[in-house]
N, C-alpha and C positions, 0 to 999 in steps of 0.2 A: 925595268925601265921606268924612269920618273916622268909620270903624264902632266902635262900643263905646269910642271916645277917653276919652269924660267919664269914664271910671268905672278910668282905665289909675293914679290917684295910688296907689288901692290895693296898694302892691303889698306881699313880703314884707319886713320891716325887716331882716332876717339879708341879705337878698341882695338890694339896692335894684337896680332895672332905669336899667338908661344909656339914658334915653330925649331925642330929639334935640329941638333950640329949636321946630322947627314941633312936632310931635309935643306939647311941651311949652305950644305955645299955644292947637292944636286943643282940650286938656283944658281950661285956663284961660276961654275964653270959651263951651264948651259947659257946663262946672258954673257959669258967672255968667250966662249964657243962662238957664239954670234953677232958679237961686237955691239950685242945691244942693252950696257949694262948700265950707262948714264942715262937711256932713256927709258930704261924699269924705273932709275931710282929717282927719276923724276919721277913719273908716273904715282907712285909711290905717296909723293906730297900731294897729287890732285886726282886721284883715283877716281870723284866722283863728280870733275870736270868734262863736260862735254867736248867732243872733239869735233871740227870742222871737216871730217876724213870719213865719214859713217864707214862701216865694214861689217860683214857676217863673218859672226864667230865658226868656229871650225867645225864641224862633225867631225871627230874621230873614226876611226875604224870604217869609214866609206870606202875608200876605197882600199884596190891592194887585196881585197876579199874575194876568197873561192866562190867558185857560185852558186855553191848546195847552202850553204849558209844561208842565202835569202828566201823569203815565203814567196814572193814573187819580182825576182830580178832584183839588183840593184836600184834604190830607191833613187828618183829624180827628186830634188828640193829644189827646181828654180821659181815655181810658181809660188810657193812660199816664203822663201828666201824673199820674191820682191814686196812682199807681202807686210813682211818683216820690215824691211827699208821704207818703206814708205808710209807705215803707219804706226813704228815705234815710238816712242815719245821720250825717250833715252839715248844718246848717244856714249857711250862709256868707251872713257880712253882703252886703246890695246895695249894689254897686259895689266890693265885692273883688276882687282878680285871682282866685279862685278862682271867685268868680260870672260874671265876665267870661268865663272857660274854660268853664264849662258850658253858658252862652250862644252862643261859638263853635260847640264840640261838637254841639251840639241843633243850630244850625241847618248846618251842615256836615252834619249826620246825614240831617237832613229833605232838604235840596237833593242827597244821591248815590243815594238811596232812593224820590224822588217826583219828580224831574226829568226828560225825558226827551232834552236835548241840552247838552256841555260847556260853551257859550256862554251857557245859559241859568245856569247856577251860579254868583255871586256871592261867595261863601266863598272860593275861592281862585282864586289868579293861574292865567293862560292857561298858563302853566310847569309848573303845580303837576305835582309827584308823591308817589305813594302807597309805603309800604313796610314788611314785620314780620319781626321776627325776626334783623334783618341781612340779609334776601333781595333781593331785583334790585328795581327802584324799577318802577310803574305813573304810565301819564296818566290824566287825569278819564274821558277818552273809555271805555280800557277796565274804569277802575274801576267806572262807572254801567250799562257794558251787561253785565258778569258780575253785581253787585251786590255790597252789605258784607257779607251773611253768605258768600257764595262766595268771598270773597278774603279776610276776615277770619278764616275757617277753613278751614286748609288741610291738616289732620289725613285721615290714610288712611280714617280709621270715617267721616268727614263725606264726603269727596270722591267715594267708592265710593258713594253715593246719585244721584251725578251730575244732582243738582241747576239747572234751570235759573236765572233771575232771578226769574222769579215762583214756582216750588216751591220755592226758598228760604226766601222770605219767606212763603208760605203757611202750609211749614211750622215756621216759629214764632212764626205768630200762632196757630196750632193749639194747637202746644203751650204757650204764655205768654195764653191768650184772655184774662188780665187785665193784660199788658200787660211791656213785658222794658226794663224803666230802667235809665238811668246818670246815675254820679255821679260831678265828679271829688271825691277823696278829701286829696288833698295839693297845692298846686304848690311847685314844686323853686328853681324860676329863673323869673324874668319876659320879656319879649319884650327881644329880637328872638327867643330862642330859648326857648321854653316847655316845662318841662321839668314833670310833672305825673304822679301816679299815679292811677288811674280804677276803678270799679268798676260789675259789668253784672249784674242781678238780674230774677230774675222768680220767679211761683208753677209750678210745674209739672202742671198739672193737665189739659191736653188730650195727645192720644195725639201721640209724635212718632217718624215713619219707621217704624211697628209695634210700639212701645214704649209701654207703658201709661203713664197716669200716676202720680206717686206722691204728689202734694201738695203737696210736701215744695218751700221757696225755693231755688234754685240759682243759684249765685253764681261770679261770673267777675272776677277782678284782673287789672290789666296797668301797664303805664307806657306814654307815650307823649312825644314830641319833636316837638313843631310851631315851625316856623321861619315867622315873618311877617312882614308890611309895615308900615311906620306904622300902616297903615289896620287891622292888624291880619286882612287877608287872609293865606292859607296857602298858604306857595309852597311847602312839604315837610312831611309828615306820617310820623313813624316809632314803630309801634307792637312793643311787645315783651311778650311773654304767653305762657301753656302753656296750649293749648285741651281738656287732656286730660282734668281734672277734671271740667271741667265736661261733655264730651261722657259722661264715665263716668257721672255723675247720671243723665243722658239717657236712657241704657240701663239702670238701676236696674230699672224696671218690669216688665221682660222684656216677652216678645213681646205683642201685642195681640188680644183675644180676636174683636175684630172679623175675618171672612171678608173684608172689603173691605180691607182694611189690609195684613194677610200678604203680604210680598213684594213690597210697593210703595214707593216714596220719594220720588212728589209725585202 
């Protein structure tokens, strides 16, 4: 099955994607399927036009799912979702390659974060692996049993909390309790090699690792290199970023006046 095909005509005019004859007919009868093939091929000339319609990109594989597959239940994304919407700074036409990406991302996000076996992940090939900075490549297997904030920051002030998977993620719904969004902000190059720059925000207002909060929106840039399949699955993921900034915000607050807190890290 061709994942996100219909919406692949989008792409950027500066740097048209080499996309092959099936590739190119999976599109052709999913936008005539849905009688939405004039306005792909518009889309197409202004990919990187803002639209007056804001809309959240899809999560695949949410729903429709057994329920052993989840670590705990089926995951809620409304608190994020408005998260999303109200602090984006992008609006990208539906069915642009840049909405196409954030579609991937979100649901790539969702299936390494609420899954709880490599087989069960859809997003990328049995192959797939994980890797930032230029460091040594990860599989699915051990990217979902550390988790994305434990691999995705790999900073001495983060690591020295020695964080499991779940106090990871604990703590940063703690500290983000309205929710910690991404966007992507630019794509570079279209598939087979997607070449893309991203952006990760939230409000900072719950206490994180004994660190008061201070309000105040904290924001995190990166670029990324995903290498896919027709289908648009991710058989290599290469993310490049400085987590310094953003861990520096973190600790803005100084220490927590809560007794329960001091000297704790999940």
């Amino acid at each position: 099955m061709a994942l996100y095909s219909s919406n692949l005509l989008a792409q950027k005019s500066r740097q048209p994607c080499k996309l092959s004859t099936s590739l190119r007919c999976n599109i052709a009868s999913s936008t005539a399927q849905h009688g939405r093939r004039g306005s792909i091929l518009r889309a197409a000339e202004v990919a990187t036009v803002e639209t007056a319609e804001p809309f959240i990109p899809e999560r695949k594989y949410l729903d429709g799912e057994p329920e052993h597959v989840w670590r705990n239940g089926k995951p809620d994304y409304t608190v994020v979702n408005q998260a999303y919407l109200s602090g984006k700074t992008k609006n990208w036409v539906a069915g642009s390659l840049e909405a196409v990406v954030e579609s991937v991302v979100k649901t790539l996000e969702m299936e390494i974060s609420h899954k709880t076996r490599p087989e069960y992940i859809k997003t990328f090939t049995p192959d797939f692996r994980y890797s930032q900075n230029g460091g040594s490549a990860i599989d699915t297997a051990e990217l979902i049993q550390r988790g994305s904030y434990n691999v995705l920051i790999n900073d001495a002030s983060y690591t020295s909390q020695n964080f499991d998977f779940e106090g990871s993620h604990d703590a940063f719904k703690e500290a983000f309790p309205g929710g910690f969004a991404w966007e992507c902000t630019e794509v570079l190059s279209g598939p087979p090699k997607v070449t893309f720059k991203w952006r990760h925000w939230g409000q900072f207002t719950g206490a994180y690792a004994g660190h008061e909060p201070t309000g105040e929106t904290i924001e995190m840039y990166g670029m990324a290199i995903a290498s896919v399949t027709e289908n648009l699955q991710v058989e290599r993921l290469e993310i490049f970023y400085d987590p310094t900034p953003f861990l520096d915000s973190l600790a803005k607050g100084g220490p927590s006046k809560c007794p329960f807190m001091k000297g704790t890290s999940n």
